[in-house]
C-alpha positions as protocol buffer text, in pm:
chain_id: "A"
residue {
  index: 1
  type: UNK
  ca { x: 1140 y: -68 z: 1119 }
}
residue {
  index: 2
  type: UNK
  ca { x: 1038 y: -134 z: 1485 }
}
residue {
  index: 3
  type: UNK
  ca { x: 1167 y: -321 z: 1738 }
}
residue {
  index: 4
  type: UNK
  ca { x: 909 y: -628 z: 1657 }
}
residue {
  index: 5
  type: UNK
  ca { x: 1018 y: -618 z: 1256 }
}
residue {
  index: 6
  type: UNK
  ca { x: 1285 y: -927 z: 1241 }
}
residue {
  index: 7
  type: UNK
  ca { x: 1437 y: -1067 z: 929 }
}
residue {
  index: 8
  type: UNK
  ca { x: 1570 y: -1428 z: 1000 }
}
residue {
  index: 9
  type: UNK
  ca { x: 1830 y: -1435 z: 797 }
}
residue {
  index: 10
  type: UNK
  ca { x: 1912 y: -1811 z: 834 }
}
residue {
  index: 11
  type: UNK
  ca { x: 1532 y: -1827 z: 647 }
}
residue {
  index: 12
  type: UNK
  ca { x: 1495 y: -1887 z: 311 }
}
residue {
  index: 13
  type: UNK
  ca { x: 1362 y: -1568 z: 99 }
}
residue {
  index: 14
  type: UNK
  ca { x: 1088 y: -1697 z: -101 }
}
residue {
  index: 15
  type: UNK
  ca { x: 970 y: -1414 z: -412 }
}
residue {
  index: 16
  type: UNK
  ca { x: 592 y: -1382 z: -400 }
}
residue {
  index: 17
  type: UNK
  ca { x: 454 y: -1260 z: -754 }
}
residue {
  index: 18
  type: UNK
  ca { x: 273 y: -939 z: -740 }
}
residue {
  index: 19
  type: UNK
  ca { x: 69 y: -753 z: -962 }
}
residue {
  index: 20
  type: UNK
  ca { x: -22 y: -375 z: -956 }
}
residue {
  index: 21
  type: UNK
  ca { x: -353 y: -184 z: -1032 }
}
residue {
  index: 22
  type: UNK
  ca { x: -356 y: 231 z: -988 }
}
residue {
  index: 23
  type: UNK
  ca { x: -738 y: 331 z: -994 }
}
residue {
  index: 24
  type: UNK
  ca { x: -772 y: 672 z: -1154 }
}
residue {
  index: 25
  type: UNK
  ca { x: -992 y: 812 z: -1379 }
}
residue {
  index: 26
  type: UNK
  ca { x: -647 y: 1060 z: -1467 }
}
residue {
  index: 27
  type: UNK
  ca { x: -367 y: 845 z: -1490 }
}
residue {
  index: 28
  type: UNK
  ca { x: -220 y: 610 z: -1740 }
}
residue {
  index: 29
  type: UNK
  ca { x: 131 y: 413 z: -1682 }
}
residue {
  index: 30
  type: UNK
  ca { x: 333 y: 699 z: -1835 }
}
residue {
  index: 31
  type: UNK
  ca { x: 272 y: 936 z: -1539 }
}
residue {
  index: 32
  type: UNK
  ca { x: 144 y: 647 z: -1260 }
}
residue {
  index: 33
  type: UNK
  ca { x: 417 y: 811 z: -1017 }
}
residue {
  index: 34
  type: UNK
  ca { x: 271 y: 603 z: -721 }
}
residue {
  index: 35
  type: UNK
  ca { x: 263 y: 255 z: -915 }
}
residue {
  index: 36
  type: UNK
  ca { x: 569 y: 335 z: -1029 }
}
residue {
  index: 37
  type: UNK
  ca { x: 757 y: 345 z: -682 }
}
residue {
  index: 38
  type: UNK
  ca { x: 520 y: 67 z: -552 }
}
residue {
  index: 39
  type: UNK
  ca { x: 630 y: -136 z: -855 }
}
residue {
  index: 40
  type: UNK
  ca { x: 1022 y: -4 z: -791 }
}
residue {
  index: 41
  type: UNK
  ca { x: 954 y: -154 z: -438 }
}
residue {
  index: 42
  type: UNK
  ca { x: 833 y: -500 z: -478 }
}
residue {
  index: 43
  type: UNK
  ca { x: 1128 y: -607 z: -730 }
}
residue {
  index: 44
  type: UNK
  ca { x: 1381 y: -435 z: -518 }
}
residue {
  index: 45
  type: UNK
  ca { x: 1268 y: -647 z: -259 }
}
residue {
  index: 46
  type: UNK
  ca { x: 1356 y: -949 z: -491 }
}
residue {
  index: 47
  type: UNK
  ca { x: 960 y: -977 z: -563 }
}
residue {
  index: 48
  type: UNK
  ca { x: 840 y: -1085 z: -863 }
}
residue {
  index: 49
  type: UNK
  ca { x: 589 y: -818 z: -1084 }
}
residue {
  index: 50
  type: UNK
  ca { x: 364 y: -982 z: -1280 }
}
residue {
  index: 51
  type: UNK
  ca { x: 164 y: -788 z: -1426 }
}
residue {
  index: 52
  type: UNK
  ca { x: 57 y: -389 z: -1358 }
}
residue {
  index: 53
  type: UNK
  ca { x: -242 y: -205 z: -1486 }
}
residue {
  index: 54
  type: UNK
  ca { x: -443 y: 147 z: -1451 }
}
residue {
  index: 55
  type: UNK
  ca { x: -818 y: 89 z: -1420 }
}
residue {
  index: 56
  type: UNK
  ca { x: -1083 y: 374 z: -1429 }
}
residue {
  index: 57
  type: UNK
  ca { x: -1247 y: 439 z: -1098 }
}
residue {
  index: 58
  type: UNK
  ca { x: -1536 y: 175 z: -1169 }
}
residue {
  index: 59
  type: UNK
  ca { x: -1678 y: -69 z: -970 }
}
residue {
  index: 60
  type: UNK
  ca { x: -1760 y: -293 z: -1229 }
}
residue {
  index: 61
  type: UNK
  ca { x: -1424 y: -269 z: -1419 }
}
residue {
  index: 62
  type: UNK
  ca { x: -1218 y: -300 z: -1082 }
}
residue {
  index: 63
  type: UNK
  ca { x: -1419 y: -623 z: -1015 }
}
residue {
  index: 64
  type: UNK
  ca { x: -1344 y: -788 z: -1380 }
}
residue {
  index: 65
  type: UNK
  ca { x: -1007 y: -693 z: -1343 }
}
residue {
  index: 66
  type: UNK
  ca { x: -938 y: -841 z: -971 }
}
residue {
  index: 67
  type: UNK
  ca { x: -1140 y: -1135 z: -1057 }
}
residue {
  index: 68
  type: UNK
  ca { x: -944 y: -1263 z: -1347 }
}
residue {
  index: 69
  type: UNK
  ca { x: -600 y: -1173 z: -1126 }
}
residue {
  index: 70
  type: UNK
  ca { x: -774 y: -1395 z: -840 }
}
residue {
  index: 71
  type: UNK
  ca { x: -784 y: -1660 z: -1090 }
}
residue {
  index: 72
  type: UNK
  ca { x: -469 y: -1653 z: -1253 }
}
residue {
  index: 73
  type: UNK
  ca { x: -207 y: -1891 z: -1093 }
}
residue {
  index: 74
  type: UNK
  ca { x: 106 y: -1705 z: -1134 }
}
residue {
  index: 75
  type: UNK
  ca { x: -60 y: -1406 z: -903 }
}
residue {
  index: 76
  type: UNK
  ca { x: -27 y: -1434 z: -478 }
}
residue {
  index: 77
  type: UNK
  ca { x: -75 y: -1080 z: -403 }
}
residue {
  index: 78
  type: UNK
  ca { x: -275 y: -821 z: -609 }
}
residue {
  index: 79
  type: UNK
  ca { x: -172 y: -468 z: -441 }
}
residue {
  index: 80
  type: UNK
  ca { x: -353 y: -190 z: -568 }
}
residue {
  index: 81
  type: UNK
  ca { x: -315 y: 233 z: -530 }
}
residue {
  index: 82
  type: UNK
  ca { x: -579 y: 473 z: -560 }
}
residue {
  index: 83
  type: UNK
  ca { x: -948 y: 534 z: -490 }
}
residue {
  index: 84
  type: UNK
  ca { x: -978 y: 501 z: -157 }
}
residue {
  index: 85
  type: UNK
  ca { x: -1118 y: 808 z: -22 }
}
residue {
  index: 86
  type: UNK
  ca { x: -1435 y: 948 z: 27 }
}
residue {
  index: 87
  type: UNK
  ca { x: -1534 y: 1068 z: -313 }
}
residue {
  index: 88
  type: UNK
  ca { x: -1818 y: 938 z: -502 }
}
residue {
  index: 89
  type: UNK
  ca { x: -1565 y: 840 z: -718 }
}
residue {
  index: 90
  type: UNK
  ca { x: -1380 y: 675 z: -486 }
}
residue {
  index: 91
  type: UNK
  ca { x: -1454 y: 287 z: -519 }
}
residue {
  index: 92
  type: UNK
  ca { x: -1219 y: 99 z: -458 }
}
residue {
  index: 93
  type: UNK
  ca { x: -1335 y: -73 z: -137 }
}
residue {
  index: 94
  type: UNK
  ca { x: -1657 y: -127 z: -275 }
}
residue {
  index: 95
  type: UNK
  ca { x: -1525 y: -357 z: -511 }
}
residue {
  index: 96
  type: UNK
  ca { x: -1305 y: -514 z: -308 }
}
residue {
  index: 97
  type: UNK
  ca { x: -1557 y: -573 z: -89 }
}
residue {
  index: 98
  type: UNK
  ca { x: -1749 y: -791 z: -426 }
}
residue {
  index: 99
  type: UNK
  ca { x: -1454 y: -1023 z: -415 }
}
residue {
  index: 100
  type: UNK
  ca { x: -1263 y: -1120 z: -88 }
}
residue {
  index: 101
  type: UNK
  ca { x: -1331 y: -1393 z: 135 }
}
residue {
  index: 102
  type: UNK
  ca { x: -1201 y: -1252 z: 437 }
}
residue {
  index: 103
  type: UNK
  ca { x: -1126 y: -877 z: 524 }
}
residue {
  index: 104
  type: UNK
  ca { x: -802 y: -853 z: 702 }
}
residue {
  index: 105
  type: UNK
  ca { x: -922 y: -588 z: 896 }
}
residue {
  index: 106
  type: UNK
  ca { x: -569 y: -477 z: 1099 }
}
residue {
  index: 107
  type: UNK
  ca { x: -410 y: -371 z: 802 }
}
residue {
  index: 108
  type: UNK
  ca { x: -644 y: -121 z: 728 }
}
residue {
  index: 109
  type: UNK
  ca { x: -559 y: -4 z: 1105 }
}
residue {
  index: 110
  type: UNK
  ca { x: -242 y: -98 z: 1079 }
}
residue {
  index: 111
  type: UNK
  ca { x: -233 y: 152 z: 806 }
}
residue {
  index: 112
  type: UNK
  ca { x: -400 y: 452 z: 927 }
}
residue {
  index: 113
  type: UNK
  ca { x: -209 y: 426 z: 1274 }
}
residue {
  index: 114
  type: UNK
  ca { x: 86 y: 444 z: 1086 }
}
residue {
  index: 115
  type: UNK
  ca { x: -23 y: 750 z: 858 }
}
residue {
  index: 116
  type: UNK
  ca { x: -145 y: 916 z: 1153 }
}
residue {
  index: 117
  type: UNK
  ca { x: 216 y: 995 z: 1271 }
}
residue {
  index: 118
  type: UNK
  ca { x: 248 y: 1157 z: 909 }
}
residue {
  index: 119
  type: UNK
  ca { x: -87 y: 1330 z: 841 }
}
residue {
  index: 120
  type: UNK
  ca { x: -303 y: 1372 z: 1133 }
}
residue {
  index: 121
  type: UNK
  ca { x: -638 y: 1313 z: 1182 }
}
residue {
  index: 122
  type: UNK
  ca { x: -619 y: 1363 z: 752 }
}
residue {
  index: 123
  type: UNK
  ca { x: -612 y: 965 z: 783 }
}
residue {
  index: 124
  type: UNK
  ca { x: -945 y: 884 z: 882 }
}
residue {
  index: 125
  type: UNK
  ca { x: -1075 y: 919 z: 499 }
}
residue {
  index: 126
  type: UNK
  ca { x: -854 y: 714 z: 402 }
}
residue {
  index: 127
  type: UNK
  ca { x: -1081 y: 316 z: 334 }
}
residue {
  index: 128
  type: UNK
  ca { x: -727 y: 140 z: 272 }
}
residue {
  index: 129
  type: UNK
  ca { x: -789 y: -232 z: 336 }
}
residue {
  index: 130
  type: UNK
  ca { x: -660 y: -572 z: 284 }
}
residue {
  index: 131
  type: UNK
  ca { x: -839 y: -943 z: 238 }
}
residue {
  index: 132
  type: UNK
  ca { x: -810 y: -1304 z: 95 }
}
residue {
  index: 133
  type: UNK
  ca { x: -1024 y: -1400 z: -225 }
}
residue {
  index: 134
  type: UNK
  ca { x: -951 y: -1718 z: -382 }
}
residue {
  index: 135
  type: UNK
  ca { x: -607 y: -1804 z: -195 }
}
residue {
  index: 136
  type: UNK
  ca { x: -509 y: -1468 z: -335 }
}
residue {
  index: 137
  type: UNK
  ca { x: -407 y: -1151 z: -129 }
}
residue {
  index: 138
  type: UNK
  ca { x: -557 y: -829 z: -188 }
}
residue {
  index: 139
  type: UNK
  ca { x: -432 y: -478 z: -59 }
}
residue {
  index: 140
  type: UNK
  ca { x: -605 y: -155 z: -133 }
}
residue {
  index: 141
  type: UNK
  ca { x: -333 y: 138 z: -69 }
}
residue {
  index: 142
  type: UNK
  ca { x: -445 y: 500 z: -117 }
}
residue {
  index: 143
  type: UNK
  ca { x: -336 y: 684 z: -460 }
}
residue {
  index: 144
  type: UNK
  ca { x: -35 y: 942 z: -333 }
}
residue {
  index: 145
  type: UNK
  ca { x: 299 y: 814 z: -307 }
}
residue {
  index: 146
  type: UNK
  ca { x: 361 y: 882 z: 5 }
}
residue {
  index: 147
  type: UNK
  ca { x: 86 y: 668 z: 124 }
}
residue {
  index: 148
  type: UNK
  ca { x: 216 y: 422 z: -135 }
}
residue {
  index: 149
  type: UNK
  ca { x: 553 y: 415 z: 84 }
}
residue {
  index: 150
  type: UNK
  ca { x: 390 y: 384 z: 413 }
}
residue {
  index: 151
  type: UNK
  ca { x: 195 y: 57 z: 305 }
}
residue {
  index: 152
  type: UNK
  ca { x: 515 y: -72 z: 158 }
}
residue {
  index: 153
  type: UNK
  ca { x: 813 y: 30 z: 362 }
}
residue {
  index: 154
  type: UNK
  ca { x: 608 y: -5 z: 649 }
}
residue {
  index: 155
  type: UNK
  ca { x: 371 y: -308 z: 666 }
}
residue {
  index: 156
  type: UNK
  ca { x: 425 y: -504 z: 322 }
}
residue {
  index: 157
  type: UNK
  ca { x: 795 y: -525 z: 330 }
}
residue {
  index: 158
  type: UNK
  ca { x: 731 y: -659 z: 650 }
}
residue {
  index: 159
  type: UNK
  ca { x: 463 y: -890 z: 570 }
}
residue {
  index: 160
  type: UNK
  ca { x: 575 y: -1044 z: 246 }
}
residue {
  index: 161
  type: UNK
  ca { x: 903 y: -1125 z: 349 }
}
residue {
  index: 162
  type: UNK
  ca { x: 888 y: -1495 z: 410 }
}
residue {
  index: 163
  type: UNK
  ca { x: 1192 y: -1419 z: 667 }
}
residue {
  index: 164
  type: UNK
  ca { x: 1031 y: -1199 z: 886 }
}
residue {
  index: 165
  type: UNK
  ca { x: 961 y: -1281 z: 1236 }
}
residue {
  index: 166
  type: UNK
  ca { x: 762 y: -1361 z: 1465 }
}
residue {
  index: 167
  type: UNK
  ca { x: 523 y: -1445 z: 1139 }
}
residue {
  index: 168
  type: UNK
  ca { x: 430 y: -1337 z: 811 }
}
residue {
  index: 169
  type: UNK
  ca { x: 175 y: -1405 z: 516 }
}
residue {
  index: 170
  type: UNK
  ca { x: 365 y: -1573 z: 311 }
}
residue {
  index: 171
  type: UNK
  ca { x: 390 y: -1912 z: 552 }
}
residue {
  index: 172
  type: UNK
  ca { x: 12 y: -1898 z: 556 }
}
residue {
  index: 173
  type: UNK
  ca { x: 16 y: -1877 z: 160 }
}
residue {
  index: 174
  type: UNK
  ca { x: -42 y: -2279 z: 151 }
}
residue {
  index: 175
  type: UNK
  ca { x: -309 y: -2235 z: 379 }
}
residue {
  index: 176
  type: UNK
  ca { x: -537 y: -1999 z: 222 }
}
residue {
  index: 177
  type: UNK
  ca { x: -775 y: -2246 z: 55 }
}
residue {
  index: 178
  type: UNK
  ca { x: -759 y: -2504 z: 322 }
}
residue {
  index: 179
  type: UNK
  ca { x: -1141 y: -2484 z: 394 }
}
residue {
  index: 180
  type: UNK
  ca { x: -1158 y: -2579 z: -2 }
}
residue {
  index: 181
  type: UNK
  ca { x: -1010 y: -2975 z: 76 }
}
């Protein structure tokens, strides 16, 4: 945690409900390693998982699947792991891309500054990204667990922790769809 990383205690915690895609073309929940320690993460954080799934590395099938999550009302943050290299099977971004409103563009940096001090310059094929679609949060982590970690331990944590200071996402949760009213 650095120096900037508060938790305001005298805040109330509120749980945000999560659910968890791993894109892979190879993996199905018995041996989803990294959506198992993401998913080990948010509830030990006193999040609430909501629903987890492993998709096949399709555009098409990525989109369905983040579009009906967008939808449902029991979902704030969709969090997904995998497929976002630089493979021609790597598509994740691309269909991301189909469905947010707004990029948030500095946690994509955030990210690769962060697995930089781990990896090198191996981090620039990493596409991880983040956005808003339909009051919903949307965070594409890279596949290996280790990246998995960083993402968590090191921005998310951080981020969804209605407690954290100076500011978080989860006070501008009722904001989202503002431009809706």
């Amino acid at each position: 945690m650095s120096s900037t990383d508060q938790i305001d205690e005298s805040v109330r915690f509120i749980p945000v409900r999560i659910a968890i895609a791993t894109i892979s073309d190879t993996r199905q929940l018995a041996d989803d390693i990294s959506g198992d320690t993401l998913a080990a993460r948010v509830t030990e954080a006193g999040h609430v998982l909501v629903a987890r799934a492993v998709l096949l590395d399709e555009v098409s099938d990525i989109v369905a699947h983040l579009d009906a999550w967008i939808s449902a009302h029991d979902i704030d943050v969709i969090i997904t792991t995998g497929g976002t290299g630089v493979t021609g099977r790597d598509v994740t971004p691309e269909a991301f891309k189909r469905v947010i409103d707004k990029e948030i563009e500095g946690f994509g940096e955030l990210f690769r500054a962060i697995s930089y001090n781990k990896i090198g310059t191996s981090t620039m094929q990493s596409r991880a990204l983040g956005g808003v679609a339909g009051g919903t949060y949307l965070f594409a982590l890279p596949g290996s667990t280790g990246a998995v970690k960083d993402g968590w331990d090191e921005i998310l944590k951080f981020q969804l922790d209605s407690r954290h200071k100076p500011c978080n996402l989860v006070e501008l949760m009722p904001r989202l769809n503002e431009h809706l009213k």
